[in-house]
N, C-alpha and C positions, 0 to 999 in steps of 0.2 A: 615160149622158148626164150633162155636168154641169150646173148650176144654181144659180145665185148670186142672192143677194134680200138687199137692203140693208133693213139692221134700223135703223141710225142711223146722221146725216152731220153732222156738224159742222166750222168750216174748220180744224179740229187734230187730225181724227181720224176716221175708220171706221168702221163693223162691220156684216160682213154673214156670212149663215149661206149654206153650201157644202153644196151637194148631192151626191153621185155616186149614182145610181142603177144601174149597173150593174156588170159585175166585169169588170175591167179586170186580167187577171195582168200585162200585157207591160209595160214600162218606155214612157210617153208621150215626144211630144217634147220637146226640150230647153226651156225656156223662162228668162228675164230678166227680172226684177221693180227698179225702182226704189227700192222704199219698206222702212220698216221695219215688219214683221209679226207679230203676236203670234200662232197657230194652237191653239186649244184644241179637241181631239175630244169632239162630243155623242155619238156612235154609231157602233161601228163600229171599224174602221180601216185605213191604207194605208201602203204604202212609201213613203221620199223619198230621193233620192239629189240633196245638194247639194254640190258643190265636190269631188267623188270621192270623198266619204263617204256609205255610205246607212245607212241604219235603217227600225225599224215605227214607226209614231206609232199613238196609239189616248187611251184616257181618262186613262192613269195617264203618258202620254209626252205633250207639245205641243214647240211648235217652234220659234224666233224666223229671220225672214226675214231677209234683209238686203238694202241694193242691192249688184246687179251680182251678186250669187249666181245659178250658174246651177244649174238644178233639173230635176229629173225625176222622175214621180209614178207609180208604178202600186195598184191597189186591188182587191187579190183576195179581199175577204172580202164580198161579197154587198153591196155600197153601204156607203157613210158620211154622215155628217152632222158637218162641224164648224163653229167660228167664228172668222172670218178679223177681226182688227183691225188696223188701218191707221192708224198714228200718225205724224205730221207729225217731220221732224228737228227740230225747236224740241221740243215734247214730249217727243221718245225723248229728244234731251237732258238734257231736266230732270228725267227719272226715273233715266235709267241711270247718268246723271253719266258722271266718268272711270274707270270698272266698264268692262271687257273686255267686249267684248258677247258674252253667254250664243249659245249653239246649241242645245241642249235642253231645256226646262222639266218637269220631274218635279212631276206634277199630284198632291197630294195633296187631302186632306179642305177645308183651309182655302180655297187656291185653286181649286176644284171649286163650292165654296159662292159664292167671289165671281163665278166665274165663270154660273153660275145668274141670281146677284144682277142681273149686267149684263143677262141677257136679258130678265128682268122690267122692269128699269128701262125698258128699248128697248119694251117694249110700252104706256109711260105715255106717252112721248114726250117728256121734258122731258131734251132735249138737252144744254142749257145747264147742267142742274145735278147731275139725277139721274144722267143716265148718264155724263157726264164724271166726277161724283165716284167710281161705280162702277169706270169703265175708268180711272185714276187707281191706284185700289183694288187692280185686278186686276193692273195693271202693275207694280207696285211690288212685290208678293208674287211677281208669275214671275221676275221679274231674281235676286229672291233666293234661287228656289228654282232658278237657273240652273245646269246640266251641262255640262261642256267637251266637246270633244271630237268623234265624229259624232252622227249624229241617233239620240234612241230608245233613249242609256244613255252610259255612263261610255267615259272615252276607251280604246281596245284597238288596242295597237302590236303588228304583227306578224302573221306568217301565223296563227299560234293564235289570236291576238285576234281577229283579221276571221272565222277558222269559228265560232269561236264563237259573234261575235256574229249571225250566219246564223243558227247552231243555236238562240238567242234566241228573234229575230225568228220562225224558224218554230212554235216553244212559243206565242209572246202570241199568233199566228196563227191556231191549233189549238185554245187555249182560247176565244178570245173568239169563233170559230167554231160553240163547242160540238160539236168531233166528239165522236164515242163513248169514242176513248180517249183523251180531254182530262180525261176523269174521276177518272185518279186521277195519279200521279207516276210507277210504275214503266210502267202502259201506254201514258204519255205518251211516255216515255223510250223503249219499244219503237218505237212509230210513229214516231221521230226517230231509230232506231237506234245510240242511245248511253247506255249506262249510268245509271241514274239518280244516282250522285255524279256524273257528270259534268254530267248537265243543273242538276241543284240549286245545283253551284259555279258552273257559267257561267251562269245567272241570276241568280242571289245578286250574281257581280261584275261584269254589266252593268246589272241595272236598280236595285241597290240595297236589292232587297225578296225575299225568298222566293217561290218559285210557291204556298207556300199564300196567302201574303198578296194576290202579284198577281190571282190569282184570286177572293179574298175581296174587293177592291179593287172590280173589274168587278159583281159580284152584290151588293155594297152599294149603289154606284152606280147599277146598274139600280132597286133597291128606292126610291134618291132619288127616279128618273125618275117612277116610279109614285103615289109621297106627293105630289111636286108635280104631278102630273096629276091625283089627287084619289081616290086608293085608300084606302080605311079598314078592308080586311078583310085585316090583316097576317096572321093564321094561312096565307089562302089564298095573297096574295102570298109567306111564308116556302117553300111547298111548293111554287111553281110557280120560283123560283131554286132550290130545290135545298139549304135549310136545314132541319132535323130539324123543328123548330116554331118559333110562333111565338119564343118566349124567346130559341131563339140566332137566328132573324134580329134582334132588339132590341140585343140583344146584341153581335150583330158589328157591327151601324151604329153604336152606340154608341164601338166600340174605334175604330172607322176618322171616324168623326165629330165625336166628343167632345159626341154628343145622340142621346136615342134619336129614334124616329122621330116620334111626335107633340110632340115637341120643335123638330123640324127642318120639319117643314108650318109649324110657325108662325113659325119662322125665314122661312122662305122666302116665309111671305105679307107680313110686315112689308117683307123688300124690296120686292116688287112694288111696296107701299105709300108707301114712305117719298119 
C-alpha cells in the first residue's frame, strides 16, 4: 500500500513523505508526472525505470523527476519511506539555471544532513522562511551532486553496462536487506554468482563508492536515524549496526559526516530550531 502525507505546501513548491508499505517485486503501471521532482530515500529502497532506463534508488541514490517522463516503480525490499519535493518551473529555474537537468543525485553526508534539516523545518511549520530556505538549501547541493545518465549510478553503454548494472542493483539490494551473505564481499559475490573482482569493479564504476563504503554509508546513516530519534547509549547502538564498539561507530560517522555523533544531535537540533 502506498501513502502520501503532505509535510509542507507552499505556492512554489512541495514536500510530502511516500510510504510503500508492502513488497512490491513486479514492475507497477506505467505512470506520467508533470512536475519537476527532487526524490530523496529515508528508508529502505526500490526500483525505477524511467524513459528505458532503470536503477535501485535507496539512501546513498535519489532521483530527479521530470515532466512527461514516463516511470515505472517496483519495491522489493520489505517497504520504503522517502521524500518526494515538488518545485514549481519558476523555482527549478532559478536553481538549476542552463545546467542539463541531472537524473541521479548521489546522496552524500552533506546532502543527507540538509535533507534531515528540511524535515525538521516542515515540522515548525514556517513555510515562508524556514523551510523554503532549507528546500533552497537542499536543492542546490542535489543539482550539484547530479549523475548523468540512468537512474541509481554512472552512465553504462552497452550489453556489459546494463549487466552489470543489474549485478549492482542486486548487491545495494542484498545489503540494505541485510541477508546473511551480504556480510561479507566474497559471500556476497557468491550469492550473485560472480567473482568478487568483478563485483568490487562493477560497483566501484557505477555508484562511485566501494561496497565497503556503501555499506558503511547505510549503517552511519541508520546510526543518524537513531541520534535524531534520541538514542544516547552509542556502545549499544554501535553493536546493534554491526561495528566492533563504540569507538569505530564514532569513528566511522565521523569519516562519513565530518562530526562525531554527539556533534551531529546538536547539529540537527539547531535545525529543527532555527
Amino acid at each position: 500500500m502506498l501513502t502520501t502525507t503532505l509535510l509542507a505546501r507552499h505556492r512554489d513548491f512541495a514536500v510530502h513523505a511516500v510510504h510503500c508499505r508492502d513488497d512490491h517485486r513486479g514492475w507497477a503501471a506505467e505512470t506520467v508526472r508533470d512536475d519537476h521532482r527532487i526524490v530523496l530515500v529515508r528508508r529502505g529502497g526500490f526500483r525505477r525505470r524511467a524513459d528505458g532506463a532503470s536503477g535501485y534508488v535507496d539512501v546513498t541514490c535519489g532521483y530527479v523527476g521530470l515532466p512527461g517522463q514516463e516511470e515505472r516503480f517496483a519495491h522489493p525490499v520489505n517497504g520504503d519511506v522517502c521524500t518526494s519535493i515538488h518545485l514549481d518551473r519558476a523555482l527549478w529555474a532559478g536553481i538549476v539555471g542552463d545546467t542539463a537537468a541531472p537524473t541521479s543525485v548521489r546522496v552524500d553526508a552533506p546532502l543527507d544532513l540538509a535533507h534531515r534539516g528540511l524535515l525538521r523545518a516542515a515540522e515548525v511549520r514556517d513555510v515562508d522562511f524556514a523551510v523554503a530556505e532549507q528546500l533552497v538549501h537542499l536543492a542546490a547541493l542535489a543539482v550539484r551532486r547530479a549523475v548523468g545518465g540512468g537512474v541509481g549510478g554512472r552512465d553504462a553503454s552497452g550489453a556489459v553496462g546494463r549487466r552489470d548494472a543489474g549485478l549492482v542493483a542486486q548487491a545495494r539490494e542484498a545489503i540494505a536487506a541485510g541477508h546473511p551473505q551480504a556480510a561479507g564481499l566474497t559471500t556476497l559475490a557468491q550469492l550473485l554468482r560472480v567473482s568478487p573482482y568483478r563485483l568490487s569493479r562493477a560497483f566501484s564504476a557505477h555508484t562511485g563508492m566501494s561496497v565497503t563504503r556503501y555499506r558503511n554509508r547505510l549503517r552511519t546513516g541508520r546510526a543518524v536515524d537513531a541520534i535524531e530519534a534520541g538514542e544516547t547509549r552509542l556502545g549499544e547502538l554501535a553493536l546493534r549496526l554491526g561495528f566492533a564498539d563504540q569507538a569505530h561507530l564514532t569513528r566511522t560517522v565521523k569519516q562519513h559526516y565530518g562530526h562525531p555523533p554527539v556533534a551531529l544531535r546538536e547539529l540537527l537540533r539547531r535545525a529543527g530550531n532555527a
